[in-house]
Structures are given as structure tokens and as C-alpha cells.
C-alpha positions in Angstrom: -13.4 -39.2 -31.0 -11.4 -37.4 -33.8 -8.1 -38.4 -33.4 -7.8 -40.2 -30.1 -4.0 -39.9 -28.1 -4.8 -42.8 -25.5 -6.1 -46.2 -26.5 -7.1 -48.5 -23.7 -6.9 -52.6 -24.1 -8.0 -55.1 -21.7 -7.0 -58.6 -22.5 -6.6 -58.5 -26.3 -5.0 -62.1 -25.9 -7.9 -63.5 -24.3 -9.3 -66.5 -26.1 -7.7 -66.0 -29.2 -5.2 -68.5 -31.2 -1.0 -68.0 -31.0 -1.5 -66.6 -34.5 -3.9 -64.0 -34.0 -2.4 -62.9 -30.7 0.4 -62.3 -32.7 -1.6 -60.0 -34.8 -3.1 -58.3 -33.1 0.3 -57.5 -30.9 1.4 -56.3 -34.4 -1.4 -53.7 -34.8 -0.9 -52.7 -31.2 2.3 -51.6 -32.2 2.5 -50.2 -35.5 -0.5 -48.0 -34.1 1.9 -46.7 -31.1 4.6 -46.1 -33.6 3.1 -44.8 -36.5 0.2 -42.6 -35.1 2.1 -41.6 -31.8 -0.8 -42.9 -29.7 0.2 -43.8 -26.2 -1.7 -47.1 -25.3 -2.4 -48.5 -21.5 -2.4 -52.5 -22.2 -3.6 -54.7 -19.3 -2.2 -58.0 -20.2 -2.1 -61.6 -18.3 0.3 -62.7 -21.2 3.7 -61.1 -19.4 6.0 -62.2 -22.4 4.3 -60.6 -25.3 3.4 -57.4 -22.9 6.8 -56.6 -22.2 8.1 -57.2 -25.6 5.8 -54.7 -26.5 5.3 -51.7 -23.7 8.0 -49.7 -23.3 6.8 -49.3 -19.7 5.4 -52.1 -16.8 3.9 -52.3 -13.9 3.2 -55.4 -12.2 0.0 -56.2 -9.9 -0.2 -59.1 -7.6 -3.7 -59.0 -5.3 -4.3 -55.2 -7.1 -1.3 -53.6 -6.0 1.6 -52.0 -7.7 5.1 -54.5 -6.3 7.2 -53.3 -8.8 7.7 -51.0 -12.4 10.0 -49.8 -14.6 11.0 -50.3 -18.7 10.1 -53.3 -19.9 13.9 -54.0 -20.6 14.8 -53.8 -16.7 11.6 -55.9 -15.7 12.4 -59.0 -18.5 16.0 -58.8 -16.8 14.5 -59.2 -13.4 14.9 -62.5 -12.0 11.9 -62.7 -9.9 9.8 -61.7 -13.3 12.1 -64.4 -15.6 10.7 -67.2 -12.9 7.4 -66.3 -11.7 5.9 -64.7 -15.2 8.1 -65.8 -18.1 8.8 -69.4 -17.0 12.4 -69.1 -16.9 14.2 -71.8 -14.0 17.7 -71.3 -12.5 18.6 -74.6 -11.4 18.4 -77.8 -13.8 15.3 -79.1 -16.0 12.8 -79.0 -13.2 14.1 -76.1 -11.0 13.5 -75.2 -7.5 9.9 -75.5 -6.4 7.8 -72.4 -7.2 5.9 -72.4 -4.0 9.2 -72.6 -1.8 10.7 -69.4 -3.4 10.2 -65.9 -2.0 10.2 -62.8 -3.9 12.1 -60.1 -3.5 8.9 -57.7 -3.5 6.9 -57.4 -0.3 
């Protein structure tokens, strides 16, 4: 246990306030960045998890659909509407349930 390189979190979000999540998110990375530990985040909470990972992979039913930097998976369309809330046309969008995925 002396000097661990891989920390593993599950949930850290769960449960807690806006404030703390934001916390903790903080001490997630400043311990990536300052002690060079690589950490493997599960995380329901896609926006904060991709602003902080350098690297996602996304699981629907437990398998892999897609992956690849954080940066290319926020530009994704598919990820913008179905995990980050984002709509293409007018206030109320098309209907979620109608849409297909690109993934299979």
C-alpha cells in the first residue's frame, strides 16, 4: 500500500450535494496531476466525468459502444444528446425515444 499508481472509484457522486461533488472532483484531480496516479472512475455523472478523464469509455447494457479522449466523446453528438442533455432542434427537441444512435 506504499505508494499506490492506480486508484479505483465507483460512484464518488453518488448521494452527495452539487458542492461536494465538486470537491471531491477537485481531489480526484489534483491527485492525478500532482502524484502521477492513473485513476479508473466509473461515473453515472457523464459531464463532470469527461471533464475530468482524459480517457472514456461508454457502457450501455455492460458493453463497450464507443471510446476515445474525453475531448472527442463531449464533441460527439450522440453523447451531447443522450448523456449531456444537449437538443439539436428548438426548446423541446426531437423526442429521445424516436432517435437512433449511431452505435450498434
Amino acid at each position: 500500500m506504499n505508494r499506490p499508481t492506480l486508484l479505483l472509484l465507483d460512484e464518488p457522486s453518488l448521494g452527495l450535494s452539487p458542492i461536494l461533488v465538486k470537491e471531491i472532483f477537485t481531489i480526484i484531480r489534483r491527485v492525478n496531476q500532482e502524484h502521477g496516479m492513473s485513476i479508473l472512475l466509473v461515473e453515472q455523472n457523464a459531464k463532470i466525468a469527461l471533464e475530468t478523464a482524459h480517457y472514456g469509455y461508454v457502457l450501455e447494457i455492460g458493453r463497450v459502444v464507443m471510446n476515445d479522449t474525453c475531448e472527442r466523446l463531449m464533441s460527439s453528438p450522440d453523447i451531447q444528446e443522450f448523456y449531456l442533455g444537449a437538443k439539436e432542434a428548438g426548446a423541446r427537441g426531437e423526442r429521445r425515444w424516436k432517435k437512433k444512435k449511431t452505435w450498434r
